[in-house]
N, C-alpha and C positions, 0 to 999 in steps of 0.2 A: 146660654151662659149661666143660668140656673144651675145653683149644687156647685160651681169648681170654686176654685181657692182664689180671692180675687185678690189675692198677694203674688199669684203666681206671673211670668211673662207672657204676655200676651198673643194670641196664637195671631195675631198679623205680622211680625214679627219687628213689632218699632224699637222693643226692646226695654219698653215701659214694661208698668206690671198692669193686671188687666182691667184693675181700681181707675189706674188712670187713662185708660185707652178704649176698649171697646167694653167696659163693662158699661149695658143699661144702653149702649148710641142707638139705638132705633128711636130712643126717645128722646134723647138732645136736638138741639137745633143746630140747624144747617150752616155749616164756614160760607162766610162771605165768599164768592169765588175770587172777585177782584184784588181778594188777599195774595191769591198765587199767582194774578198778575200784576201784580205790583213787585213783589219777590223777580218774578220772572224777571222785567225791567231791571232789577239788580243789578242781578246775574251776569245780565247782558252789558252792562255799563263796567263792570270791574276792568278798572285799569293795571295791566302785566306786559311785560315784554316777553314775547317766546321766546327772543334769544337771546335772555339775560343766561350768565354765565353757561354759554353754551360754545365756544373758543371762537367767537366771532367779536369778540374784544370787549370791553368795557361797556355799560348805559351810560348814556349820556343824555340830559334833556327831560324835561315832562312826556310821559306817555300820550302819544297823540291819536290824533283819529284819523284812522290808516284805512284808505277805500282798496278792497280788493279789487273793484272795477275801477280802473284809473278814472278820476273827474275830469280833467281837461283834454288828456288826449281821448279817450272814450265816449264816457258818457254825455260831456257836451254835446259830442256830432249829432246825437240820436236826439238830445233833447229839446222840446219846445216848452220857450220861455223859462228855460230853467229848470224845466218836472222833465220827469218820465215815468211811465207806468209800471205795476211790477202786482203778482197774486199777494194778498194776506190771508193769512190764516188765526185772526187774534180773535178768542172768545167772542168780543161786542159783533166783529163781523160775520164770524158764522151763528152766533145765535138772529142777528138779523135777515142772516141770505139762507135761511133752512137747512142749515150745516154748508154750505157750500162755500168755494176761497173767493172774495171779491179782486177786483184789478181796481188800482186805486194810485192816485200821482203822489209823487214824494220829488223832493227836489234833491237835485242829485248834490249839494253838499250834504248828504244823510243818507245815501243812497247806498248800498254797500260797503259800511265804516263798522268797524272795530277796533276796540281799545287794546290793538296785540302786540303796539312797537313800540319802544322810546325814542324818541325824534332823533337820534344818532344813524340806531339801525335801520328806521323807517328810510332815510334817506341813503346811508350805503349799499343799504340790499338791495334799493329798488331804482334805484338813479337808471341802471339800464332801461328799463321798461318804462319809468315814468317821466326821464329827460332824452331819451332816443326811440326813433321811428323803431318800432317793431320789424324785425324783418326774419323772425327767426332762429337768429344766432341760440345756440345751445347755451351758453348762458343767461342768456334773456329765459329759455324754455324752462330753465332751472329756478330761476329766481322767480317767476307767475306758478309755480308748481310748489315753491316753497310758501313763499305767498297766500294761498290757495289751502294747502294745507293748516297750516299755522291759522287760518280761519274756522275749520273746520273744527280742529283741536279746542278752541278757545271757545266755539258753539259748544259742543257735545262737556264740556268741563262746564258750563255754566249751566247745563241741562242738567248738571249731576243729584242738584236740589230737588228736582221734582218729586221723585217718589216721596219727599219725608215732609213736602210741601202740599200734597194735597193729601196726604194719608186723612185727614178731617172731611174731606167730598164725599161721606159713606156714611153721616151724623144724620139720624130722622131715617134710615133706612132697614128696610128687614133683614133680617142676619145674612138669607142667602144672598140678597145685593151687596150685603156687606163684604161676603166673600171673593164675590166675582168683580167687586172694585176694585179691593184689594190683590189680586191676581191680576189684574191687570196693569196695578201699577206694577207691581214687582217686571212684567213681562217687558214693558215700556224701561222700568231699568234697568235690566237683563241686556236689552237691547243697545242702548246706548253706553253699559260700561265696556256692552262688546266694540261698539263702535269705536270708542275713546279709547279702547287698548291697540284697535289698530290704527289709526289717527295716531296716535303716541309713538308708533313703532316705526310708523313712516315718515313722521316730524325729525326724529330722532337721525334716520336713515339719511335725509336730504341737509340737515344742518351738517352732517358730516359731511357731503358731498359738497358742502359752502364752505365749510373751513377746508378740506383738504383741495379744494379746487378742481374740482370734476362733474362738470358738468354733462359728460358723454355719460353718465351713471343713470340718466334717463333717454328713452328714446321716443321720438316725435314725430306728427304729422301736421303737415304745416297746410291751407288750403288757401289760394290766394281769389281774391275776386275784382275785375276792376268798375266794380259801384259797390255803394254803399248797402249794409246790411242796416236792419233796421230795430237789431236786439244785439244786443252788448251783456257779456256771462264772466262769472269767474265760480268755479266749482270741482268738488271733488266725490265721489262716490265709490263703492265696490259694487262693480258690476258681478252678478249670480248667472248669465245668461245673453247669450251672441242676438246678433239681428234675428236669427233662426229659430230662439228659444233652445241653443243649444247650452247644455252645463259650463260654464268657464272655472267655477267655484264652490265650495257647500258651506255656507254657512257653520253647519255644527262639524263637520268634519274638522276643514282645515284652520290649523290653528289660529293664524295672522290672515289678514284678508289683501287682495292687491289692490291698488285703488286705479282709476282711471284719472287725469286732471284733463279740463277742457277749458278752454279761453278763445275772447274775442279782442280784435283791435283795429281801432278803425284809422282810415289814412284821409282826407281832404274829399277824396272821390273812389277811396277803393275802400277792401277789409281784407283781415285776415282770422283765418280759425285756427286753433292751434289743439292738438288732442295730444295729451305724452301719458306716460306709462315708464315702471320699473323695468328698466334695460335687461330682460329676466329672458329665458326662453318662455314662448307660449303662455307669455304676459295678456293677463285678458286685455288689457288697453288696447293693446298691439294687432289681439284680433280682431275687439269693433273698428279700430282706427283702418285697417284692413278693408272690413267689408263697405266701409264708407269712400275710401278709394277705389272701389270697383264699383259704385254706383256709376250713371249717367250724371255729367256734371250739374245738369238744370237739375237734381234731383240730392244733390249731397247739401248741403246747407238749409234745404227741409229734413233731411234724416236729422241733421245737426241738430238743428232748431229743438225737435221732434223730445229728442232722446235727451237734450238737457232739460228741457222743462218739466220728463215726467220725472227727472231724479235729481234737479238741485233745486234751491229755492233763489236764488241769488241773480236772478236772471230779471233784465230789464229793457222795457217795449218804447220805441217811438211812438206819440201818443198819435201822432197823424196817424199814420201805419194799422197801428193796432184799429182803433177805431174807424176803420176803411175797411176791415175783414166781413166777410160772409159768416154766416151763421154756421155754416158747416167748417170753416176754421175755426171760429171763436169757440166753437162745442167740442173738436179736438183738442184745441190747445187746454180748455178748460179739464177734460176728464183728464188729458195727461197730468196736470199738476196735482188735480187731485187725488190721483193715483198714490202719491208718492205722502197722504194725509193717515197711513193707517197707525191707527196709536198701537197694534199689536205689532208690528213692526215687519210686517209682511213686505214682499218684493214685490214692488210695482207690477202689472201684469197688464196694462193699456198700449194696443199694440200703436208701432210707429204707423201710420198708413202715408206712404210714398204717393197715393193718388190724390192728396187733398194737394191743393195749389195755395202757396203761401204766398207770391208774387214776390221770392227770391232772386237774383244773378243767382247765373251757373257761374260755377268755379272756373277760371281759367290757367289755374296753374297750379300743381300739388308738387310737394316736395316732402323728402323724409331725412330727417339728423339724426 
């Protein structure tokens, strides 16, 4: 940093001048980390409606706390004494577990909640799903996809901070760490604006399909079981690559990405899985939902299983169940989640393995909407 103009903008590009930002930081003292999580906690807490003025009527009501995984018809079934288990990934617990994601209980009024609806919308959008048995219907498929989404959106928006939040984690460091932090945040935000523009495009997509009343604008595979599963999900992703490691999508290529949505729901003594996708030709949903119906049924609800935990986070364990597993489950299930921890924002690459026995029901009944 010697010799430049320390009026000029600073080459991290925060947009200070360089007096203020990285001139002399190898020899400042280190940001508290706990500072950008606390920030983080924020973020995460901002109370908004997605579907405020989006022609689905008026807000109405305090913004509530909206579980993507239903509490009472869902997570109850699965839960003991009230908890259920689920991976973290917060600073305190990978600095304690060697980088690695801990499985840890949360009680399920806290279990899958975000601050995305005003008590109006929260109850008209989702009355289907959260006061009627699951059985399918394409509007139900619509509304756990909107749902789902609209969570999604509301994560990656509140990640938006991070980059300008930890630009100070590179204080007390030598210039070339300083670089390759700083290129890292940028990459980490790179990632996630790209995420949140397609998040946006698909939020956008399905509100229209909720006001204009078209729920055939997705299409679905529904897998029915009669016993009980023992993880309960609601998520969304853009799948890069089929059960095969075949291409479905390219990242830098294609402009907008497609998403896959996946859910679970459970009945008294049965479940169901539900996979949908943009009612598109040669919709990547369409092709893992595909290659998941032409498994062996004792074998589909482990693919299930499998493929949501190495790409959502939102997924959650009966504690019996879970803690009944073998070590050769527990150490699959663990690399899959962690797969999906790369801060460079890499594609998961942890392969399903169909041989590990999860002591799943086989499906006994599939159907597609």
């Amino acid at each position: 940093m010697k010799g430049r103009d320390r009026n000029k903008l600073c080459w991290c590009g925060s947009g200070k001048k360089q007096k203020k930002c990285h001139w002399d930081r190898e020899n400042q003292q280190r940001d508290n980390p706990w500072v950008a999580v606390d920030q983080n906690k924020k973020a995460f807490s901002r109370k908004r409606c997605l579907a405020c003025d989006a022609g689905l009527g008026p807000c109405e009501g305090p913004v509530v706390k909206a579980h993507t995984v239903s509490r009472r018809p869902n997570l109850a079934k699965i839960a003991v004494n009230g908890h259920v288990l689920h991976y973290t990934a917060s600073i305190k617990d990978l600095s304690k577990n060697a980088g690695k994601l801990s499985i840890n209980r949360i009680g399920i009024k806290d279990a899958s909640v975000f601050h995305g609806f005003c008590s109006k919308h929260d109850r008209e959008l989702f009355s289907c799903i959260e006061n009627e048995p699951f059985v399918g219907q394409p509007n139900q498929c619509l509304a756990i996809a909107y749902r789902t989404i609209s969570r999604e959106l509301y994560g990656k928006d509140a990640a938006a901070h991070l980059r300008e939040t930890l630009r100070g984690g590179d204080k007390g460091k030598h210039h070339i760490e300083q670089v390759i932090f700083q290129r890292m945040l940028d990459d980490i935000n790179t990632g996630n604006e790209a995420a949140r523009r397609d998040a946006s495009a698909t939020h956008k997509w399905l509100t229209s399909a909720l006001v204009n009343n078209q729920p055939d604008i997705i299409g679905s595979l529904i897998l029915e079981f009669d016993a009980p599963l023992p993880f309960m999900c609601a998520g969304a992703w853009s799948p890069f690559t089929d059960f095969n490691g075949n291409v479905l999508q390219d990242g830098y290529l294609d402009p907008l990405l497609e998403q896959i949505f996946v859910s679970s729901f459970a009945g008294d003594n049965s479940a169901m899985l539900c996979i949908s996708w943009r009612n598109i030709e040669n919709a990547p949903g369409k092709v893992i939902a595909g290659q998941i119906a032409e498994l062996p049924a004792d074998q589909q609800a482990s693919a299930f299983l499998q493929l949501v935990v190495k790409h959502i986070e939102n997924i959650f364990f009966n504690p019996d169940w879970f803690e009944g597993l073998g070590k050769e489950q527990r150490e699959q299930l663990l690399e899959l989640a962690s797969d999906g921890l790369d801060s460079m924002g890499g594609v998961p690459s942890s392969p399903v393995r169909l041989g590990v026995d999860f002591q799943l029901p086989a499906c006994s009944r599939l159907f597609r909407q």
